[in-house]
N, C-alpha and C positions, 0 to 999 in steps of 0.2 A: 713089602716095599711100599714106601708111602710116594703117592702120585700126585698129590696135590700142591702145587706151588705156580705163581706168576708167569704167564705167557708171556713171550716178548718176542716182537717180530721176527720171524725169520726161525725161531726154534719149534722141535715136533709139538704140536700141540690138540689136545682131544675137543669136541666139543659135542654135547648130547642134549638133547631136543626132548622136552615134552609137550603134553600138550597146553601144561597152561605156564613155563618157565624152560630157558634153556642154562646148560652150565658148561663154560667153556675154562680152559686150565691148560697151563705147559705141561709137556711130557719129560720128566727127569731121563737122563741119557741110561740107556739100555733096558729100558721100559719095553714089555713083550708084548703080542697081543694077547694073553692069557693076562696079566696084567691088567690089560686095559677092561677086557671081559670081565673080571672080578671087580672092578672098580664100576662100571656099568651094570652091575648087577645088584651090588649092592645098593648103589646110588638111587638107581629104579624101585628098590623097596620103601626107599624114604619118602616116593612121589607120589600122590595120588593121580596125577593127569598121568596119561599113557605116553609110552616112547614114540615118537614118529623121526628120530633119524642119527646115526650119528657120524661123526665127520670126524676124521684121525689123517691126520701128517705126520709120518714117519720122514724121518734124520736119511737120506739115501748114504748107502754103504758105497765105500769106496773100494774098488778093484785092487785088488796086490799089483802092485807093479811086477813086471817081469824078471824073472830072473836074471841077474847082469844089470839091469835097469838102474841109474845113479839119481 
């Protein structure tokens, strides 16, 4: 799954922390945390400065309406 594409207000979006650059990116819909793990893992290879934090907004799931419920 490719993760990377333009944040825009109001959609899930990841952003990760190093020590000397941060890299912030929307979340394409149905993005997992194994997902985002794999994408933070690799991305952490490419950095020499260390991770100090990362910040994810997940999309809230909506409840089934009830049964009968129009």
């Amino acid at each position: 799954m490719q993760l990377h594409h333009t944040a825009r207000a109001g959609e899930p979006r990841l952003r990760v922390v190093f020590a000397n650059t941060s890299i912030a990116m929307g979340l394409p819909a149905g993005s997992t945390l194994g997902d985002i793990a794999e994408w933070v893992g690799d991305t952490a290879r490419l950095h020499n400065g260390s991770l100090r934090s990362i910040d994810v907004i997940m999309a809230a799931r909506h409840a089934p309406a009830p049964a009968g419920a129009h």
